[in-house]
C-alpha positions in Angstrom: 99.0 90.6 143.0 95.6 91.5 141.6 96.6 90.3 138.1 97.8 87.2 139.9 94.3 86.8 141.6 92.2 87.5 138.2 94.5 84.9 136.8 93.1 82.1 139.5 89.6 83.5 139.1 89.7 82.7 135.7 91.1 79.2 136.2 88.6 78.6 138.6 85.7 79.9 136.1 87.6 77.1 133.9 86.9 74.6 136.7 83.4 75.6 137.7 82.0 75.1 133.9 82.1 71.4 134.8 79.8 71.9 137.3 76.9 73.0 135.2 73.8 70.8 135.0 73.8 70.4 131.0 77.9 70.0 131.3 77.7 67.0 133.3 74.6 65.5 131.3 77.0 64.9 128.4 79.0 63.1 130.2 76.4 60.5 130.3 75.5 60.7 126.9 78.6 60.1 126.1 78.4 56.7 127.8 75.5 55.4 126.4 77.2 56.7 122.5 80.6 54.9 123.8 78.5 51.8 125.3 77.9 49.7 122.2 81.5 50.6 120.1 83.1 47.3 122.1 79.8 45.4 121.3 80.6 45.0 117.9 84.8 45.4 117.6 86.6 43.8 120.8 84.3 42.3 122.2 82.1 40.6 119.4 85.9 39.6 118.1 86.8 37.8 121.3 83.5 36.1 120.9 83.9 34.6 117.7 87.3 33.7 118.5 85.4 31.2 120.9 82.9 30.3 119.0 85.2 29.3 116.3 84.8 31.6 113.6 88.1 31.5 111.5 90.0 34.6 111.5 89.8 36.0 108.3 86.1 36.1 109.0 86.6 37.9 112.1 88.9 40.7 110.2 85.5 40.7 107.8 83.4 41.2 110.8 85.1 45.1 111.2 83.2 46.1 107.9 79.7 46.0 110.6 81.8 49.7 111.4 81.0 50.9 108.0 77.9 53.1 109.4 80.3 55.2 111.7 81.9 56.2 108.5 79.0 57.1 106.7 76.7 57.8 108.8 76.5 62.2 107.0 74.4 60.0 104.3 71.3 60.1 106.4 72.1 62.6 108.7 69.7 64.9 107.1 66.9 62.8 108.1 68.0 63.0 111.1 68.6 66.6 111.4 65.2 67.7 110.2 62.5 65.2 109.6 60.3 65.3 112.4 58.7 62.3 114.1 54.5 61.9 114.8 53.4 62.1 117.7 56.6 62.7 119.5 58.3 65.6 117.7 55.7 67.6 119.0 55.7 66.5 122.5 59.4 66.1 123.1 61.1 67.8 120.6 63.2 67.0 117.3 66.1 66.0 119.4 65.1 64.4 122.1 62.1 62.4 119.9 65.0 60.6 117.4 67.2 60.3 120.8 65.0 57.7 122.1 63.4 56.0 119.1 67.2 55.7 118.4 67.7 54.2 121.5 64.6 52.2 122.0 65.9 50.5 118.5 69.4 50.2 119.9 68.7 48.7 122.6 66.6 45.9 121.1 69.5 45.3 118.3 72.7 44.8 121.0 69.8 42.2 122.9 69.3 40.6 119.6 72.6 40.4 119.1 73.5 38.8 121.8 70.7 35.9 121.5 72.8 34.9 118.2 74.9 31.8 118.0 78.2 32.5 115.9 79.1 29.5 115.3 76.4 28.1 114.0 75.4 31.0 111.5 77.9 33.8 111.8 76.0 36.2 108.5 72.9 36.4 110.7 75.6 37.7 113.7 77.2 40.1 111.3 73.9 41.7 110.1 73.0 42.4 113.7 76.3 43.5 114.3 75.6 45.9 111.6 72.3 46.7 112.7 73.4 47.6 116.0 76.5 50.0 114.7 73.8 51.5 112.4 71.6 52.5 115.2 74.8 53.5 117.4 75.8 55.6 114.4 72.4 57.3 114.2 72.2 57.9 118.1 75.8 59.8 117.8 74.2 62.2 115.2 71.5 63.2 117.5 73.9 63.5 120.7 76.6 65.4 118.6 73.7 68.1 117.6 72.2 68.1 121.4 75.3 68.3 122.7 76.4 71.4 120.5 72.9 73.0 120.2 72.7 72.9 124.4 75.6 74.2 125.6 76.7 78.1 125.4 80.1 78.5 123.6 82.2 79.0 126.9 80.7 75.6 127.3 82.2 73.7 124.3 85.3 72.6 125.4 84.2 71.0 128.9 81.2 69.3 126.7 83.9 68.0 123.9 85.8 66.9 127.4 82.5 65.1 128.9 81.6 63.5 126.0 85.5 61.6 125.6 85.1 61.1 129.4 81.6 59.7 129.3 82.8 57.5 125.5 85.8 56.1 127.0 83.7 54.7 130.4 80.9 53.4 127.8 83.6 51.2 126.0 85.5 50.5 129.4 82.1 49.3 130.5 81.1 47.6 127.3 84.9 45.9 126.7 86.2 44.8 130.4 82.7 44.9 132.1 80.8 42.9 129.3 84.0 40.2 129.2 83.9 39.6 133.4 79.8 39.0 132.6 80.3 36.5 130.0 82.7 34.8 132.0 80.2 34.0 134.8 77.1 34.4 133.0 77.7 33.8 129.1 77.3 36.0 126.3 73.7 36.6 125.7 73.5 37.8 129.8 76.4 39.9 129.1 74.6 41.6 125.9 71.6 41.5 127.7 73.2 43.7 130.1 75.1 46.2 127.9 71.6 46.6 126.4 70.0 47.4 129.5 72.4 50.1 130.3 71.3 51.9 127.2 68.8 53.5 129.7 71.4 55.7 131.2 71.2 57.6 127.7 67.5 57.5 128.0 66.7 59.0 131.2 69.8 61.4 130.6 67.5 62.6 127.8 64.3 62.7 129.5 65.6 64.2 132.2 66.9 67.2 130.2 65.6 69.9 127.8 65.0 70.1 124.7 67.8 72.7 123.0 65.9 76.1 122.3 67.4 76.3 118.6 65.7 72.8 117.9 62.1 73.9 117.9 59.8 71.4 115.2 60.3 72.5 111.9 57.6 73.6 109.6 56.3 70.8 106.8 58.1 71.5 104.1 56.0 72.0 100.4 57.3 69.1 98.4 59.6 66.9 98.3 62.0 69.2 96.1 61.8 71.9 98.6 62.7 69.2 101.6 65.6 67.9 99.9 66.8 71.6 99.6 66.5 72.9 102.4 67.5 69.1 104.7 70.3 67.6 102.0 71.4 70.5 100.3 71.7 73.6 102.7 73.6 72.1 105.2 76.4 71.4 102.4 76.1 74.5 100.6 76.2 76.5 103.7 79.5 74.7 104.9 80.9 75.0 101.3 80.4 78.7 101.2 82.5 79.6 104.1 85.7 81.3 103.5 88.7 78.8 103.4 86.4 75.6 103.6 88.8 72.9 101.6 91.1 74.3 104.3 89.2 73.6 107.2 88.4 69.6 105.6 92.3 69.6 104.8 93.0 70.0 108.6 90.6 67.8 110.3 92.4 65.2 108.2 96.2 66.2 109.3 95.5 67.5 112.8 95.4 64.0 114.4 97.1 62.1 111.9 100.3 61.6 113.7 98.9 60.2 116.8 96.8 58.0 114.3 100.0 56.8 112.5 101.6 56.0 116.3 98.8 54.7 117.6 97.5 52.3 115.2 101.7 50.5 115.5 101.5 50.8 119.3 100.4 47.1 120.2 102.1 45.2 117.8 105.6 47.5 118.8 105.0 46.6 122.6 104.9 42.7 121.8 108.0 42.9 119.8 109.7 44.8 122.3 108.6 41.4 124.5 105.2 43.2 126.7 102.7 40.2 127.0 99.1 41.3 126.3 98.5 41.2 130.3 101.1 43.7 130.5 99.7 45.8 127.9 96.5 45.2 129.6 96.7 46.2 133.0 98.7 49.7 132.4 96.7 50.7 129.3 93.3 50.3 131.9 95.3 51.5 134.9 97.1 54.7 133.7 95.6 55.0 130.1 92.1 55.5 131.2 92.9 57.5 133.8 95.5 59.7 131.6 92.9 60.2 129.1 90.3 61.4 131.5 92.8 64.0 132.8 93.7 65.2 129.7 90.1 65.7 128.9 89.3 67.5 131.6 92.3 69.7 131.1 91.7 70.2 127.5 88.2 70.8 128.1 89.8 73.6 130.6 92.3 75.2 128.0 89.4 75.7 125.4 87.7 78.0 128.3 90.4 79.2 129.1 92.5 79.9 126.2 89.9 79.8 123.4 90.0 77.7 120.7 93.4 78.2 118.2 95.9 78.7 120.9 94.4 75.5 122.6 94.6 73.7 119.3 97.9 74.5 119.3 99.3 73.8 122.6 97.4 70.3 122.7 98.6 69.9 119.2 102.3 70.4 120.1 102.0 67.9 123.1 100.6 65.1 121.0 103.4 65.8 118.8 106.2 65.8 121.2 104.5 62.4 122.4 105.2 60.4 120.2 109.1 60.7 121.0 107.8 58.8 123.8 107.9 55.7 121.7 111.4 56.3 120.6 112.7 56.6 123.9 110.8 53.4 125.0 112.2 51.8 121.4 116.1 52.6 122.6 115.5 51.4 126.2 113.3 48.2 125.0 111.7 46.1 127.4 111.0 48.3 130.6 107.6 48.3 132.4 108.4 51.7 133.8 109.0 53.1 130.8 106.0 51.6 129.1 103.9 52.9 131.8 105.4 56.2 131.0 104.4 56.4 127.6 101.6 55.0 127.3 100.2 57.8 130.2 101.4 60.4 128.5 100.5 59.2 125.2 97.5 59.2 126.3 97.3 62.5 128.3 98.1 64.7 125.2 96.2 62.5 123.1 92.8 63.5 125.3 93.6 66.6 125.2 93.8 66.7 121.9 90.7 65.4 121.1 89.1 67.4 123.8 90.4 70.9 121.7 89.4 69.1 118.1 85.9 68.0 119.5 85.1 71.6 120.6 86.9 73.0 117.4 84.2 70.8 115.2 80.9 71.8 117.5 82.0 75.4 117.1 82.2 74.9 113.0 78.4 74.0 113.1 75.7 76.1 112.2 72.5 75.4 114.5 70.3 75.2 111.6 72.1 72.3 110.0 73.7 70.8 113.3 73.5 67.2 112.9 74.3 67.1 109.0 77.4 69.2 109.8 78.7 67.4 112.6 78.3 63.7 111.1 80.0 65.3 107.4 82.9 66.3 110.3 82.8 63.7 111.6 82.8 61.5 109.1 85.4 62.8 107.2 87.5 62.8 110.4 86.9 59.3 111.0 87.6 58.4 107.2 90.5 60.6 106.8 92.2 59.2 110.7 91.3 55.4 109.0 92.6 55.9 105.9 95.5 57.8 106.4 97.0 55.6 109.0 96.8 52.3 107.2 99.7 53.2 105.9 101.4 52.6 109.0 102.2 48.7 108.9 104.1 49.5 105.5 106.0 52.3 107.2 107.0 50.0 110.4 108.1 47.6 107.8 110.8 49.5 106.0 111.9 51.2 108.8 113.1 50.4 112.5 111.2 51.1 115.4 113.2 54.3 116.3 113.2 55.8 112.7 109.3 55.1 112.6 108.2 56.9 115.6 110.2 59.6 114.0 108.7 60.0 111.1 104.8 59.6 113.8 106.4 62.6 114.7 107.0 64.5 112.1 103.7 63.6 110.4 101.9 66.1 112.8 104.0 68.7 111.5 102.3 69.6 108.6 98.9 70.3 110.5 100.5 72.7 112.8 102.0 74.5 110.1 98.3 74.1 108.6 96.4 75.8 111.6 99.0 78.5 112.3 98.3 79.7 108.2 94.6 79.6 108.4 95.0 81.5 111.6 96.7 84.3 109.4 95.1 84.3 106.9 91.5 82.9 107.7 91.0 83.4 110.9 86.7 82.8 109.9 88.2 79.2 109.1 89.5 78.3 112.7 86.9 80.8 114.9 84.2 78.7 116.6 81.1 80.8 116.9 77.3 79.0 117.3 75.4 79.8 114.2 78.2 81.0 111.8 
């Protein structure tokens, strides 16, 4: 009985984490990091679609993305030039937070005072403009959100952050499309750019983290390149088992990537119109992912870091098999709904266990470098690796593919169990290694 009630007291500690003031204010960074992702994918492509802009111009118009990618190229700016006037005031965080924002905030506006079809470059290089300054503000609210919570903390922040992302692009995908159909587009950019302010007073409104105290000028510009481009790499690249660690921030994900980037183009086929698709990926795949976060975010207090790794891993896994089940019984709404919740379920809670598994990889000194390198190389590895997907689909039925989706997360199980053996440095989340 008593090992029954520390048992609850502990799931309860789980719970009550979520209730702590910094906890929750990641939530709404989140939002304002999610906010402008829709602003220059979805929802830019539906507008040039209506403006007229041929197609193979709007496939070019995904390339305004390239910032996300590499975005660890000035990063180190970021992490440790300081600002006049309001480094010293504010703080290195929360100082680039807002100019970030300030700057973001007048590019998604810009944006939207564009006409596409009457000079579509001059759309794209705002487009670009805006994902370069939404690249920049996710450096900064990766290293505040690491440097300001505790490390019991880590997995309800990497939970509030996918919460607070997914309502940003919820917001910034459906919300901005019902504006523009009553107001136009430029009200409806004008809007998303307004709402950029959430992140702003969510920084204001917050300390600054204590391990982000202005740094000292550096002599030279030799010594500033060491110590802001080079350290943060060096650092990383001396750990124990660090090719290892890069290996499986490619794999652990990938074969959620590979199932996922097939998904819509399998539910047409099976004969799902795009309002079906619609309504139960907003209904139950919104709501599945914000559960799963939260539970992830719950099983990294809980558990700690490998064994949640590993149990989230294993559901995303066993997902997937979802999709073959939906492939044999073809067109069934109930089914559909089924797997697309639970895809979507184990997929946050996946991502809830990998985002706390990154911050914890980071050492405080070098905390925005790191992350966007992490990042990065997730994002460019998750890309990159999935392409591959449409070829696979092609040779291959529907049934067989999701198979081999499967299988394909396999080998980064296998991956995380062997550095747990035999470098357990390589998957132990500790602020400052």
């Amino acid at each position: 009985m008593k090992k029954n009630s520390k048992g609850q007291a502990g799931w309860l500690e789980s719970v009550r984490v979520y209730s702590n003031r910094r906890v929750l204010s990641i939530l709404f960074l989140g939002f304002s990091s999610g906010l402008p992702l829709a602003l220059t994918f979805g929802t830019l492509s539906l507008w040039l679609a209506e403006a007229g802009v041929s197609k193979t111009n709007i496939g070019l118009f995904a390339l305004a993305g390239t910032p996300y990618t590499f975005k660890f190229l000035w990063a180190p700016l970021v992490d440790r030039m300081p600002l006049p006037f309001l480094t010293r005031r504010l703080g290195r965080r929360r100082s680039w937070a807002l100019v970030t924002q300030v700057f973001l905030m007048a590019a998604i506006f810009s944006l939207g005072a564009t006409d596409p079809s009457s000079n579509a470059y001059f759309t794209a290089l705002l487009a670009l403009m805006v994902a370069f300054c939404s690249a920049t503000q996710d450096i900064v609210i990766d290293a505040y959100r690491v440097e300001i919570l505790e490390e019991n903390q880590y997995g309800a922040g990497a939970a509030m952050i996918v919460l607070g992302y997914r309502i940003g692009m919820l917001v910034s995908g459906a919300g901005a499309l019902y504006l523009a159909s009553f107001f136009g587009w430029f009200a409806a950019y004008a809007f998303m750019g307004c709402l950029v302010m959430v992140g702003m007073v969510t920084v204001l409104l917050n300390p600054e983290p204590i391990n982000s105290s202005p740094l000292q000028r550096e002599d030279g510009l030799v010594a500033w390149i060491r110590d802001a481009v080079i350290a943060p790499f060096s650092e990383f690249m001396g750990r124990k088992g660090w090719l290892l660690i890069l290996l499986f921030i490619l794999l652990y994900k990938f074969g959620d990537a590979l199932a996922g980037v097939m998904s819509n183009p399998f539910y047409l086929e099976l004969g799902f119109s795009k309002i079906d698709i619609a309504n139960i990926s907003k209904a139950f795949g919104l709501a599945a992912t914000i559960i799963g976060g939260i539970i992830g975010g719950m099983l990294v207090s809980r558990m700690g870091i490998v064994k949640s790794l590993v149990v989230c891993g294993l559901l995303q896994m066993f997902s997937n098999l979802m999709f073959v089940y939906l492939a044999m019984k073809g067109h069934n709404l109930a089914v559909l709904t089924a797997t697309i919740a639970i895809e979507n379920l184990s997929g946050g809670m996946g991502t809830a266990a990998f985002v706390g598994y990154l911050s914890g990889l980071c050492n405080v000194a070098y905390t925005a470098t790191q992350y966007a390198l992490l990042s990065s190389f997730m994002a460019f590895g998750r890309t990159l690796l999935s392409s591959t997907g449409g070829w696979f689909a092609d040779q291959l039925s529907w049934v067989s593919f999701f198979l081999l989706t499967t299988a394909a997360a396999i080998p980064g199980l296998l991956l995380l169990a062997w550095m747990a053996r035999r470098f357990p440095q390589a998957v132990r989340i500790k602020k400052g290694v």
